[in-house]
N, C-alpha and C positions, 0 to 999 in steps of 0.2 A: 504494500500500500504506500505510495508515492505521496508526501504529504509536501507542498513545494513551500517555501518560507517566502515569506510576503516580506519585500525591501521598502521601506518609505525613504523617503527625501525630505531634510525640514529645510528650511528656508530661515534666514535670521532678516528681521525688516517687516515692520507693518506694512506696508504697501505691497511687498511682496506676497506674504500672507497673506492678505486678501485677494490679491488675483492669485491666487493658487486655491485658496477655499472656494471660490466661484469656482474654478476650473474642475476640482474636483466633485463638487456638489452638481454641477449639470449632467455631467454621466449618470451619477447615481440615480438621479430624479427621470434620465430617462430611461435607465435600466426597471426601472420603476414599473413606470409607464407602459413599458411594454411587455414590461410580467405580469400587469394588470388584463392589459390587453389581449393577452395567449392566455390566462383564467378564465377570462370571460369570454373566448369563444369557446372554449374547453367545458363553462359554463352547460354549452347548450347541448352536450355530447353525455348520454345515458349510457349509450350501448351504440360498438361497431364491429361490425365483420365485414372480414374480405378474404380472398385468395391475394397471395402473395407470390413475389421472386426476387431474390434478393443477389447481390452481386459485390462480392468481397475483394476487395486491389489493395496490394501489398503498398510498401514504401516507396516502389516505382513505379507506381500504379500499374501493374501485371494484374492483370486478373486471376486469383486463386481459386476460386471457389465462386458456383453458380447453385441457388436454393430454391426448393419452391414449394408452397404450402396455403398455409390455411390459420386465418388469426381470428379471435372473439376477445372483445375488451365488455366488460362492465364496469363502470364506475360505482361506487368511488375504491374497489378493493380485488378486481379479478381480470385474471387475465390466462388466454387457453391459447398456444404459439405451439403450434403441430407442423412440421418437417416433413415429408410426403418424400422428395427427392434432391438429391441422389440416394441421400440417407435419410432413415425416418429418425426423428428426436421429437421429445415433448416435451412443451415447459407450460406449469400449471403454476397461477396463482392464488389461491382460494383463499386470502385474507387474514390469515396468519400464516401461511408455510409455502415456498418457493421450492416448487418439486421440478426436476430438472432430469428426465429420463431417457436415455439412451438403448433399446433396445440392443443392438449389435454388439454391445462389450454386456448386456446384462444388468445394470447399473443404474442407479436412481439416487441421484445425489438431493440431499435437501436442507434450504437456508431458511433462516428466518426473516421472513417479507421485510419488517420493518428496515432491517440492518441491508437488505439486497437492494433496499430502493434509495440507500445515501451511496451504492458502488455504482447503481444504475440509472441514469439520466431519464432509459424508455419508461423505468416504471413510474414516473411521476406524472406521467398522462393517464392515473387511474386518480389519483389525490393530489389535486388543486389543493388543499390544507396540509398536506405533509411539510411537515419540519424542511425536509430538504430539498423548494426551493431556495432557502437563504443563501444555499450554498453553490448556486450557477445566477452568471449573468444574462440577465437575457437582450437579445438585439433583433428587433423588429425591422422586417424590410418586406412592402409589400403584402404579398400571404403567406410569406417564409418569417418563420422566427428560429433563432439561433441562440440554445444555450451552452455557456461558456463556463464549465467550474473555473470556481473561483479559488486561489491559493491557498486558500484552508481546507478547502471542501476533500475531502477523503475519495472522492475518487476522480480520476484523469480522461473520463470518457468526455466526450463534447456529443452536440445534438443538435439536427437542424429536422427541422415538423415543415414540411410546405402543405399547404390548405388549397381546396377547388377552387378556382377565381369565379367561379359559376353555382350558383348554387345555396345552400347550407353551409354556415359557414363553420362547421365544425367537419365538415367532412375532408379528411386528411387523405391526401394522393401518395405525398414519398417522405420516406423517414432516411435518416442519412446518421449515421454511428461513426465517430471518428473515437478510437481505442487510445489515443495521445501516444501510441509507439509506431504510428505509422500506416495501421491498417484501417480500411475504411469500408464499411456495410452499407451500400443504397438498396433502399427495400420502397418498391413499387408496390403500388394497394390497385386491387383491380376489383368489379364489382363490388363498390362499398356500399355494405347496409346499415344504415343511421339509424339508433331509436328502436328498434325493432326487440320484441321478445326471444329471448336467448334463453333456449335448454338449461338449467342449471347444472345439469349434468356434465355439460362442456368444464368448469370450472370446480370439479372434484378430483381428486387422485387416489389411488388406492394401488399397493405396491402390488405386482405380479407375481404369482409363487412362483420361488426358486431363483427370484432377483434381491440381489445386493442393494444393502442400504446404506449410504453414504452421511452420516448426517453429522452436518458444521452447525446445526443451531446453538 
């Protein structure tokens, strides 16, 4: 866990100090603003499914890895991110426990929601009130917002959400995962259902007999 040490700069001089207090306080105010801005369209978002395909590029932007599946989000605490091809995986959130299943090695690792949503930028688009926004910046452009951990914040992932220009303004088209070591995940949303009643079943897990249980809680 990469925790980066935040440098300040003081300045000796009233006058100086004062255009350096402005200069600092206008970021923050519109860091603000635009956190407010992506809660409140985020506001308007119950429940989303879609098919996905996601596309992962190295540090040279190579492309490694090509993904493709199947996601269901509920707000404000679930989330069902099922893996179809080349390989299958499943990652369930059910509102206290982050179950994380790999079929092919056997295995089912599982965290505790709360602690996986300060390492992970994605899960905070299920809680608008979770603690850990305070700890990403956000930068509004258009229908793309862009969060940036902030020096304190415990984990080094970044996040950009782009929104329909057309439409619902909660309906999210590409999600973009930058790892801060180089690799980078664009996930295209196809058929998005907004709103819509979701199986609860989707957002249970229940370990398979004869699978290993990994668990970091």
């Amino acid at each position: 866990m990469n925790v980066l040490k935040k440098v300040s700069t003081v300045f000796v001089g009233t006058i100086v100090s004062t255009m350096m207090s402005a200069t600092l306080v206008l970021p923050a105010m519109a860091s603000d603003a635009d956190r407010q801005a992506l809660l409140t369209r985020l506001d308007g978002l119950t429940t989303l499914e879609a098919d996905f395909s996601q596309e992962v590029t190295d540090m040279n932007g190579e492309l490694v890895q090509q993904l493709y599946g199947h996601m269901a989000l509920a707000r404000p605490n679930l989330l069902h991110w099922q893996t179809d091809a080349p390989d299958e995986t499943l990652m369930v959130a059910d509102g206290q426990n982050l179950w994380y299943y790999n079929p092919f090695v056997e295995q089912v690792t599982v965290y505790a929601q709360a602690e996986a949503v300060a390492q992970s930028p994605l899960l905070l688009l299920l809680d608008g009130d979770s603690q850990a926004w305070a700890d990403y910046e956000v930068k509004a452009e258009a229908n793309s917002f862009a969060l940036q951990p902030l020096p304190s914040a415990d984990s080094t992932q970044s996040l950009q959400l782009v929104f329909s220009e057309k439409g619902e303004q909660a309906k999210l088209q590409r999600i973009i995962l930058d790892d801060g070591q180089g690799q980078i995940s664009t996930i295209e949303l196809e058929n998005v259902q907004l709103n819509r009643a979701l199986n609860r079943d989707l957002f249970k897990f229940e370990v398979p007999e004869g699978i290993d249980v990994d668990d970091q809680r």
